[in-house]
C-alpha positions as CSV (number, residue, x, y, z in Angstrom):
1,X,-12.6,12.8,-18.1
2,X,-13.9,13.7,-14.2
3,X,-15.7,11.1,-13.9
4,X,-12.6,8.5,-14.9
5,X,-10.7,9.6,-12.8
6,X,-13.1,9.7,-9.9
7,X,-14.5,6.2,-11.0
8,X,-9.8,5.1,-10.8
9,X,-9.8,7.5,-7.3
10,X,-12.6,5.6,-5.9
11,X,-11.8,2.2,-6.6
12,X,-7.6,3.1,-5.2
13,X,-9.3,3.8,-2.5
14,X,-12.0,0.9,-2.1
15,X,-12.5,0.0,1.3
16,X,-9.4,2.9,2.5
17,X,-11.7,4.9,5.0
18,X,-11.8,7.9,2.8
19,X,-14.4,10.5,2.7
20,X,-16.5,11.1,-0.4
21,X,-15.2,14.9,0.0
22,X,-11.4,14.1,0.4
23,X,-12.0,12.2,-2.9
24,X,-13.9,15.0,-4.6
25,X,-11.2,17.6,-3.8
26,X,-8.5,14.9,-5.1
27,X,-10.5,15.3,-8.9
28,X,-10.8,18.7,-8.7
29,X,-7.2,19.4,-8.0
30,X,-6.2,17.1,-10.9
31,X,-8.7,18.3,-13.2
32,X,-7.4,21.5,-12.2
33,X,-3.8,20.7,-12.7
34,X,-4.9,19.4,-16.2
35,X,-6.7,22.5,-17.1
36,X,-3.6,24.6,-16.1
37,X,-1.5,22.4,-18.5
38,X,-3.3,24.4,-21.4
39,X,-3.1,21.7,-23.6
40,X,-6.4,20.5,-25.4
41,X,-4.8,16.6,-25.3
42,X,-2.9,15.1,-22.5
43,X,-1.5,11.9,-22.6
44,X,-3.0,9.5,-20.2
45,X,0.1,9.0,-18.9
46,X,0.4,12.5,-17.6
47,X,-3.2,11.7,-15.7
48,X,-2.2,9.2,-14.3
49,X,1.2,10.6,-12.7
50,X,-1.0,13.5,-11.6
51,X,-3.2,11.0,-9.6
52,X,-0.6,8.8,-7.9
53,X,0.8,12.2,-6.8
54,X,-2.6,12.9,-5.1
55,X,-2.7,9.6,-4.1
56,X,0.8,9.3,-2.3
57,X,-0.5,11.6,-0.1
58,X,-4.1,10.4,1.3
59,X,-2.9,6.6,1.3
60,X,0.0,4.7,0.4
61,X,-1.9,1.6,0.0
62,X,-4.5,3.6,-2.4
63,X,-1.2,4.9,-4.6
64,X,0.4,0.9,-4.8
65,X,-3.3,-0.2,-6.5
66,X,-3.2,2.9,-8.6
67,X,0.5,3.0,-9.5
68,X,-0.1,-1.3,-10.2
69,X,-2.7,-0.7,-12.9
70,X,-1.2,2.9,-14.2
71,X,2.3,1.5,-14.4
72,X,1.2,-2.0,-15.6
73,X,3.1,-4.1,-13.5
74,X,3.7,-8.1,-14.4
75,X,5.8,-8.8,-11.1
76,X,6.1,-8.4,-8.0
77,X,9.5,-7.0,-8.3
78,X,7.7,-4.1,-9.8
79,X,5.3,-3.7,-7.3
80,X,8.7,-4.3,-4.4
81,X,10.0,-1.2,-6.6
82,X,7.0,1.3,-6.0
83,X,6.5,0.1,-2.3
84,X,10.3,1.2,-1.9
85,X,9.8,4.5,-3.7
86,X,6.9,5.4,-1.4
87,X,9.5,4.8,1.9
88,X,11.9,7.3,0.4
């Protein structure tokens, strides 16, 4: 599971300027967070909430590729939505 996430992390943040430690404390504070869950399953939807969170707040660009892929967006209206979200 660490190394999905790192492997979604890194390629959010393809070409952002972000150091390989920022990004390895970003997976170890979600893997974390999932651990503290105590649940042997979570849904993949619960991941990937967990890493647009951690994402919002090293880049915004990083969190609009993440949230396009997570959230499955078709439109651009969708991706207009989530750029709006991050303003508020």
């Amino acid at each position: 599971m660490r190394e999905k996430v790192k492997k979604g992390i890194k390629l959010a943040l393809k070409k952002r300027g972000v150091e390989a430690e920022v990004i390895e404390r970003t997976v170890t504070r979600v893997e974390n967070g999932l651990h503290d869950k105590g649940q042997a399953v979570v849904p993949s939807s619960v991941v990937g909430e967990m890493v647009m969170s951690e994402l919002r707040e090293i880049d915004e660009v990083a969190y609009l590729r993440f949230a396009s892929v997570c959230d499955d967006f078709v439109s651009v209206s969708q991706f207009k939505r989530a750029a709006e979200k991050l303003k508020k």
